[in-house]
N, C-alpha and C positions, 0 to 999 in steps of 0.2 A: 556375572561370571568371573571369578578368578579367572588366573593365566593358561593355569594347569587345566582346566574345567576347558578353557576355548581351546586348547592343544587336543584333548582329545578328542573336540568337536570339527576339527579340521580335516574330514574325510573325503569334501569336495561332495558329499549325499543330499539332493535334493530332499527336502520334507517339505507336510504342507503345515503350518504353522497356527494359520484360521483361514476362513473359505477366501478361495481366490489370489491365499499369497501362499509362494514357493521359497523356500533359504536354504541356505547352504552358507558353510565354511569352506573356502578353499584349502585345498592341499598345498602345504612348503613344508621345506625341510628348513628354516627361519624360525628364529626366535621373534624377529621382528619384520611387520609387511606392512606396507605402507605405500599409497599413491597408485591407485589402483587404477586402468584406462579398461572399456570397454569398449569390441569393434567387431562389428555383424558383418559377418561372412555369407557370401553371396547363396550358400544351400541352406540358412537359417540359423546355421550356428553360431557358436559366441567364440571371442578371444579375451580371455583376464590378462592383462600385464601389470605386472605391480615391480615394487623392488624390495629386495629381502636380503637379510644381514643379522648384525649383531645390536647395531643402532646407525642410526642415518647420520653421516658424515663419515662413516669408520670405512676404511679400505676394501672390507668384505662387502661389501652393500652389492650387488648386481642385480639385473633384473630375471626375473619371471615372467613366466604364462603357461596360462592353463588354458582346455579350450574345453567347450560344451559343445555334443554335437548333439543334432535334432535328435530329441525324443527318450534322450540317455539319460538313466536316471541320477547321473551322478558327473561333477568336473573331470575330468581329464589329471593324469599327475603333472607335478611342477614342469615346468622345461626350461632349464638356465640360457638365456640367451646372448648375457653380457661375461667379461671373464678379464677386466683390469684388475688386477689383486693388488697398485698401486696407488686406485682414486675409489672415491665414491661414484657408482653409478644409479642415477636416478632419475625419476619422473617421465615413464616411459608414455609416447604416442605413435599410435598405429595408423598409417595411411595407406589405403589402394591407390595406387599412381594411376595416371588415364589408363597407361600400357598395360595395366593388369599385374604389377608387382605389388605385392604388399611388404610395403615398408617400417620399419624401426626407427622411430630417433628417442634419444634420450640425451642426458646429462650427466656428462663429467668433470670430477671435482677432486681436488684436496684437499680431504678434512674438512671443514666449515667454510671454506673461500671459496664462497658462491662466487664471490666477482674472480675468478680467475679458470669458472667453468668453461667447456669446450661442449658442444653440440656434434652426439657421432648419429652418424645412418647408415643402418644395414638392412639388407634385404631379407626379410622371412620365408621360409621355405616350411611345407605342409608334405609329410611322409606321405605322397602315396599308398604307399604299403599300410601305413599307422595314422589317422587320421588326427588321432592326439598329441602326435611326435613333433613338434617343433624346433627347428635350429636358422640360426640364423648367420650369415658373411660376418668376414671380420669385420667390414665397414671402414666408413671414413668419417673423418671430422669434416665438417661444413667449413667455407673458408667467410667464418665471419668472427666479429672483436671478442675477446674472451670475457667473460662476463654477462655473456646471454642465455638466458635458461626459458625453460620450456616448460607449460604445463597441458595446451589446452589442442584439439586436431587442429590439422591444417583445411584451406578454403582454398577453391579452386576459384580464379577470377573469372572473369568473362573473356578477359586475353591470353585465357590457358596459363599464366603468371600463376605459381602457387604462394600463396600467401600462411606463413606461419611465424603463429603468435607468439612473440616473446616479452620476456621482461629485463630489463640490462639491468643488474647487478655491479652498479657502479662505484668501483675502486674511488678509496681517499688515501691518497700517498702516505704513507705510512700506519694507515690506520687500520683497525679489521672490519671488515665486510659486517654490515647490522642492519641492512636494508633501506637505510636513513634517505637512499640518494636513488632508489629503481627506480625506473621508468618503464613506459611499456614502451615498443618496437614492434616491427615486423619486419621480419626475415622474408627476403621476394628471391625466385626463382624463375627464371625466365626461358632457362634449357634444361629441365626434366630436374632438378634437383644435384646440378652441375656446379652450379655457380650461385654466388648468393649478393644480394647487397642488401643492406640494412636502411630501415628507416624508421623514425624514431616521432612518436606520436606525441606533440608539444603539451605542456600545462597537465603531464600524467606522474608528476614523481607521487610516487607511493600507490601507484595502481597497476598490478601485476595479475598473472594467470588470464590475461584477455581471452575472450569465449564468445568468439562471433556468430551471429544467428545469420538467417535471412528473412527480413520480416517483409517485404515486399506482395503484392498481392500478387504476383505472376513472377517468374522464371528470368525475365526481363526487365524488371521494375527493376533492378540493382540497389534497392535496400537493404543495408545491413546494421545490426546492433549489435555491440561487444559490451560485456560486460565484465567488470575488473573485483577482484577480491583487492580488501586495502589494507595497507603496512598499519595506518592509523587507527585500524579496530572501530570504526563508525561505521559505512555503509557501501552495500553494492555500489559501485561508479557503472556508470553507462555512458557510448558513444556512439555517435550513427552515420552511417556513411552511404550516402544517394548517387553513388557512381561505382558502384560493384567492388568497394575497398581502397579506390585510390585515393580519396583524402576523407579523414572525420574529423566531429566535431568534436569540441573540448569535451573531457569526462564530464558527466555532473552524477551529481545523489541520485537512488533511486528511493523508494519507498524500504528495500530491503535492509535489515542491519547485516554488518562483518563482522566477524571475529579475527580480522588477519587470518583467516584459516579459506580454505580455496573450494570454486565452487566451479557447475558445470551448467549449461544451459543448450537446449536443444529448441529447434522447431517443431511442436506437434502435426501431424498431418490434417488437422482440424484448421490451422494457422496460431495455434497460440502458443506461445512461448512458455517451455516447463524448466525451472531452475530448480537443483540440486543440491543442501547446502545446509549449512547453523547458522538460522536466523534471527543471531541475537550479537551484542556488541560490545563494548569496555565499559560503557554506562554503570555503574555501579560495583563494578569489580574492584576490589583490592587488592589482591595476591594476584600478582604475577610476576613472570619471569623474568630475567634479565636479557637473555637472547633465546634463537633456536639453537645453537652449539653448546649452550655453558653447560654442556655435561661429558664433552668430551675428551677433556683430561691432556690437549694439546699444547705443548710448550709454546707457547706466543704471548711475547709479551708488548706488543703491540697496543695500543689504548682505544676502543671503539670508537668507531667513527664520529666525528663530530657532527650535530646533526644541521647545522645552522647552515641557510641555504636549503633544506633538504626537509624530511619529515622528524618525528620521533616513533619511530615502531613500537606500537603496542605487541606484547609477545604473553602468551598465556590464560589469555579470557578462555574461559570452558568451552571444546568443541561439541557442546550438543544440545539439542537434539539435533536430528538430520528432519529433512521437511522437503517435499517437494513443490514450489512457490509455481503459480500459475499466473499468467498476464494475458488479457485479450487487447493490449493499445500497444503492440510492440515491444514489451519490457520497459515503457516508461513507470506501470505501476505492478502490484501483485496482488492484489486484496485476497485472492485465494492460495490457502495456506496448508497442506496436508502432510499429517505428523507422519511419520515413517518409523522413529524411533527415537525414544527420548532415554537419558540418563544422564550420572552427574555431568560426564564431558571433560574432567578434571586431567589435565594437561601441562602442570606445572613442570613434569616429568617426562622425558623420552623411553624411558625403560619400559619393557615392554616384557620384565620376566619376574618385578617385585609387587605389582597390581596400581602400584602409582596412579599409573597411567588408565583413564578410563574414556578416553576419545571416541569419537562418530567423525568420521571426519573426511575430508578427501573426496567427496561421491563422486560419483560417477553416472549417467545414465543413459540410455536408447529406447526407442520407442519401436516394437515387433513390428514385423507388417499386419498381423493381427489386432493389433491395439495394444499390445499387452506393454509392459510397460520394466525395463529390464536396466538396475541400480547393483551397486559397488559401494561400499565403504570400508575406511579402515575400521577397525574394533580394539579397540586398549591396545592399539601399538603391535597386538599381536597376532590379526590375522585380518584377512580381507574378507569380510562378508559379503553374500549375495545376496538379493531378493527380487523377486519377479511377483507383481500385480496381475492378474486378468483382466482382458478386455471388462472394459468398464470403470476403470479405476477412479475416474475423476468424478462419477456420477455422485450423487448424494444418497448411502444408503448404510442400511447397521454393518450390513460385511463389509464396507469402506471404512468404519470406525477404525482409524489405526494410531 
């Protein structure tokens, strides 16, 4: 699909596609949508957050959501929830607090200088009167080092301690931010999302988007695995932590390849672990990019980061297809692989209004309490796609051919 063609497929209208699968475009008023969060509401319904703009780094970027209620045949319109017309805001995450607030955090930025983002959180509010109206507080900044960004929800510890996942964005004096020097972190809360201190996951530069499971056989086990998208464009990283998050172990490979492009992993209620993603890696790519910014036309003349000490970010390997990857050993392996949507993936570009751009990318996903099986991705930079599987999805059968 051209640009034009996915514009005017953005009506937020469920269709069934083939037996068993549901899609939709969501509604923006964006040229460009990108980084989309799913988060199930306790009457069964859905919340999309994405962020939308003109391109990702530019001052207009704010965030979105749309909401799906049971049984509607169609998304909810947009609802702006962020409003700095000074910074880029991005990569929204949704949390129900124990107290029953549903929370906002996202990502603020100037222009390309991830390392000099700020972390805000506001409170989400649901119109009584309008069930699709969402607005949210002004919010506040978290008081933690500037240069920590966010992609993945947060985990509630065992000592009520909220745990969320970040990746530092780490500044080289004089140089520009290129990813060379991230690492993963987590942000800990110990009084409701009051206060914060930071702590910083050793032997992780180049492993960002952390995506903690519980892979534990009870409630109690306190095991958990996170799993890391890599700057380096080679493969899922994984860690695992046998005391409910308070210390892991060094990342290592899994079985899965990265594209530097960001993925999502949940718990199945079976116990196996469902990743969300493009599983494939720089191996044989030649054309690529030189950063994620170099197309925003920002006076800086600053020399990119040197990478020595640090990684070299691969930027550009094709985001697609999307696949939902299956583990029965915790996330140490995946051997089960199912296609979702395949296409070129071609990503050399951020435009999102000349067709450049042909990305899968971003997913997202939740598992119904029915079974059913409910996924997010971007689409060519220029809309957020949905899709929902029926119960049964994983089974082996022709209507699962996808």
């Amino acid at each position: 699909m051209n640009p034009d063609a996915i514009a005017e497929a953005m009506t937020g209208t469920l269709s069934q596609r083939a037996p068993g699968r549901i899609e939709a475009f969501l509604p923006s008023p964006m040229v460009q949508n990108h980084a989309s969060f799913l988060h199930a509401l306790p009457n069964g319904g859905l919340i999309c957050a994405w962020f939308g703009g003109t391109l990702e780094g530019k001052s207009d970027i704010s965030i979105f959501a749309s909401v799906l209620t049971p049984g509607a045949e169609a998304w909810g319109p947009p609802c702006r929830l962020s409003f700095d017309d000074d910074h880029s805001e991005q990569n929204p995450v949704l949390f129900e607090a124990p107290d029953g607030r549903l929370l906002l955090f996202h990502t603020v930025q100037p222009a390309g200088n991830q390392d000099e983002c700020r972390i805000r959180m506001a409170e989400i509010a649901i119109d009584p009167a309008d069930p699709l109206r969402l607005t949210a507080s002004e919010g506040s900044y978290l008081d933690l080092p500037r240069g920590c960004f966010i992609r993945a929800p947060l985990v509630l510890r065992e000592d009520r301690a909220w745990l969320l996942p970040i990746f530092r964005c780490v500044s080289r004096p004089g140089q520009k931010w290129t990813g060379s020097h991230d690492t993963a972190a987590l942000g800990i809360s110990r009084d409701g999302g009051k206060s914060w201190t930071l702590e910083t996951l050793s032997d992780s530069i180049g492993c960002v988007h952390m995506s903690p499971v519980a892979i534990g056989g009870t409630a109690k086990d306190g095991r958990l695995a996170a799993f890391f998208r890599r700057r380096q464009a080679d493969a899922v990283y994984r860690t695992e932590s046998a005391d409910f998050g308070l210390t892991w172990s060094t990342p290592a490979p899994t079985d899965l390849p990265n594209n530097n492009s960001s993925i999502a992993a949940i718990r199945l209620a079976d116990g196996r672990v469902a990743m969300i993603c493009n599983p494939v890696n720089a191996a044989g790519v030649s054309e690529l990019r030189a950063s994620l910014y170099d197309e925003l036309g920002e006076d800086d003349q600053r020399p990119d980061a040197d990478p020595a000490g640090g990684c070299v970010p691969v930027w550009g390997v094709p985001r697609a297809p999307v696949a939902v990857c299956l583990s029965e050993d915790g996330g140490l392996s995946f051997p089960s692989r199912i296609l979702i949507e395949d296409g070129p993936g071609t990503c050399l570009s951020n435009n999102s209004t000349d067709g450049r751009n042909q990305e899968m990318s971003y997913p997202w996903l939740l598992e119904g309490a029915d079974g059913s099986l409910h996924m997010t991705y971007t689409y060519g930079r220029r809309a957020i796609k949905y899709v929902r599987l029926a119960p049964g999805w994983a089974e082996p059968s022709e209507g699962n051919t996808r």
